[in-house]
N, C-alpha and C positions, 0 to 999 in steps of 0.2 A: 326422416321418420314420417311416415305418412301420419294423416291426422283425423281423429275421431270428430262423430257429430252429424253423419248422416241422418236423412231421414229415417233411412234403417234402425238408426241407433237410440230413438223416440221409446222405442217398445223392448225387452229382453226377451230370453227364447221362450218362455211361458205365454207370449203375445200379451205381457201387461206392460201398459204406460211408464215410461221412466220421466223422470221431473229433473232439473236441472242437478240437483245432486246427485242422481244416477248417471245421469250423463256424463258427472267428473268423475265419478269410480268405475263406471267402463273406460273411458278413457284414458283411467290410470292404469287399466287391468290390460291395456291394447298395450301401451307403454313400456311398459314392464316387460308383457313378453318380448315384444319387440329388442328390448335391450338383452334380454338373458337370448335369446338366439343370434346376438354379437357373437357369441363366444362360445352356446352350443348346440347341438341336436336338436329337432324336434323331438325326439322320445327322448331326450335326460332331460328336459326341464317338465316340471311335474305342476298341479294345480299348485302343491304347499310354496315351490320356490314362487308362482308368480303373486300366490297370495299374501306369500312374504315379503319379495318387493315392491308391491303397491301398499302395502301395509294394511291389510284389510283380512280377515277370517278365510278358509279355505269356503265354510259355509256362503258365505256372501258373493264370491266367485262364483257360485253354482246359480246365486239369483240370475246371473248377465251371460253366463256361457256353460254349456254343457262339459267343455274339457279345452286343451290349451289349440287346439287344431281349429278348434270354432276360434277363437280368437284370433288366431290369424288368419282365418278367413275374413272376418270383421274388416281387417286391417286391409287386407289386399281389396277390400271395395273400395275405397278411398284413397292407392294408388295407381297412378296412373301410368300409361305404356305410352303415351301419345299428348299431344298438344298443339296450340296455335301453329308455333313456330314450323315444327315438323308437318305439319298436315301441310301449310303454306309451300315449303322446302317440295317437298312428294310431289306437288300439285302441279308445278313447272314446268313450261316448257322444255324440255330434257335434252331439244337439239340448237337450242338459242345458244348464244353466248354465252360464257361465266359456268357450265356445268361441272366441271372438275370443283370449282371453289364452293357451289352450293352442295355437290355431294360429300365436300368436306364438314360445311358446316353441318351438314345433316348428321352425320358421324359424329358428329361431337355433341350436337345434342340429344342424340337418343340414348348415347352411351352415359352425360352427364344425368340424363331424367329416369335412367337407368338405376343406377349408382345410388340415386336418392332414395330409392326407395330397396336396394341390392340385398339387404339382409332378406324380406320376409320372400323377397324372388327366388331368391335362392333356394329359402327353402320350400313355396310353393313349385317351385322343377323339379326338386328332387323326389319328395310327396306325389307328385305327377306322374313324375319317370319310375316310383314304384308301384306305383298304379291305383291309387285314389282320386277316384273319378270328379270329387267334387275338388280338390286340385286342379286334376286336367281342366274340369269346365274353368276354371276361376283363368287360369292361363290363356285358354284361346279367346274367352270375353277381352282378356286383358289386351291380346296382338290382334283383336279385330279390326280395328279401326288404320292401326300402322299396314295390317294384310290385304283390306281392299284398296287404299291409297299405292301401297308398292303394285298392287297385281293389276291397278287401272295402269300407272305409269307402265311397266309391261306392255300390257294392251297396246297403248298408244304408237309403244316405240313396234309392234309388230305391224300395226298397220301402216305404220310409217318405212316399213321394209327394214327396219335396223333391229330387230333380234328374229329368229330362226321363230315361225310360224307354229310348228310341232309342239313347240315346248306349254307348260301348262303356266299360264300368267300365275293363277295362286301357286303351284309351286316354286317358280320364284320368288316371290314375292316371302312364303317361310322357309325360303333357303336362308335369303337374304335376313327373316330373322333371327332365324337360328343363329346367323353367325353372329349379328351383332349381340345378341342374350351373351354367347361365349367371350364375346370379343369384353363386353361389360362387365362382367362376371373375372374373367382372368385377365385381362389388360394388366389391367393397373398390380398385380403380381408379378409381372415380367420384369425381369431383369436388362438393363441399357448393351446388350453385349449380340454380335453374331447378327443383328438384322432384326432382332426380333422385342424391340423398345415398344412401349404402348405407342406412342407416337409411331411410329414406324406400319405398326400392325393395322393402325387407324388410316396411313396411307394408304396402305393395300386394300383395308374394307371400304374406303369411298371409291378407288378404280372398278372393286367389283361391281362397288352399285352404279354404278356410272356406265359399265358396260351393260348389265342386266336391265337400266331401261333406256339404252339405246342410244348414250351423251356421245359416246367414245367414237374420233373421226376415224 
């Protein structure tokens, strides 16, 4: 569950000061939603349901958030698509030794920092993919960091002669996310049977990354 307490989170949408107990009832009100979209929609869960799980007035809600969509917007600032480790992983030499195993580990940790935060993604993609635009922005700020690290790695491997010249290094680079959102997202739903076990699928997405910046002999 991502976690409240940004700078952001100093002020409420009226741009007035919040004081350390404002800052535990937005954070209880981030919470809240966050759990009630374990289990549903963003349109069935209502200001009342989240004012009723944080235990606070529908009124009081409306001092820290215009409606339950700003709340998780709140939320998606404070998680993250990206980190040390993967930036480190991305940043590699891609035709050195050891690359199959580093684009394994890489798969497994964007997939697990994924995961971490996979409820409010989920539904910031779908919000996205139906076309609200401050969704889309919250999503591509989120793969920026992971999109120029893959589309450098790209770069590298074309000037290094190992992937086809033509190709568009950032589109690589959100093909390559695309899949991994899905691969995070529905992995862990698959069933152990026919070739298609999360582990199995996690095989496959570290070959593609591995051929896409240019490891694979």
């Amino acid at each position: 569950m991502p976690k409240a307490g940004s700078v952001a989170a100093s002020y409420n949408h009226y741009g007035q000061k919040i004081g350390s107990k404002g800052e535990r009832t937005r954070r209880a009100l981030i919470e809240a939603t966050v759990d009630l979209l374990q289990s549903q929609g963003l349109r069935d869960v209502s200001v009342v349901d989240v004012a009723r799980a944080a235990g606070i007035s529908p009124a009081t809600f409306y001092v820290y958030f215009r409606g339950v969509p700003e709340v998780v917007l709140a939320a998606l600032e404070d998680a993250s698509q990206t980190s040390a480790e993967l930036e480190e992983l991305i940043g590699r030499h891609w035709q050195a030794p050891g690359g199959a195993g580093a684009a394994a580990r890489f798969i497994e940790a964007y997939t697990r920092l994924w995961n971490a935060n996979g409820t409010i993604f989920r539904v910031r993609n779908l919000a996205a993919e139906e076309g609200d635009a401050r969704f889309y922005q919250a999503r591509m700020r989120a793969a920026g960091p992971m999109m120029a690290g893959i589309a450098a790695a790209v770069t590298r491997a074309q000037e290094a002669g190992r992937v086809p010249p033509a190709l568009s290094a950032r589109a690589c680079a959100g093909t390559i996310l695309m899949m991994l959102e899905r691969l995070a997202a529905v992995g862990p739903l698959t069933q152990d049977g026919d070739g298609l076990s999360y582990a199995a699928l996690k095989d496959a997405a570290a070959h593609t990354l591995l051929a896409m910046v240019g490891g694979l002999d």
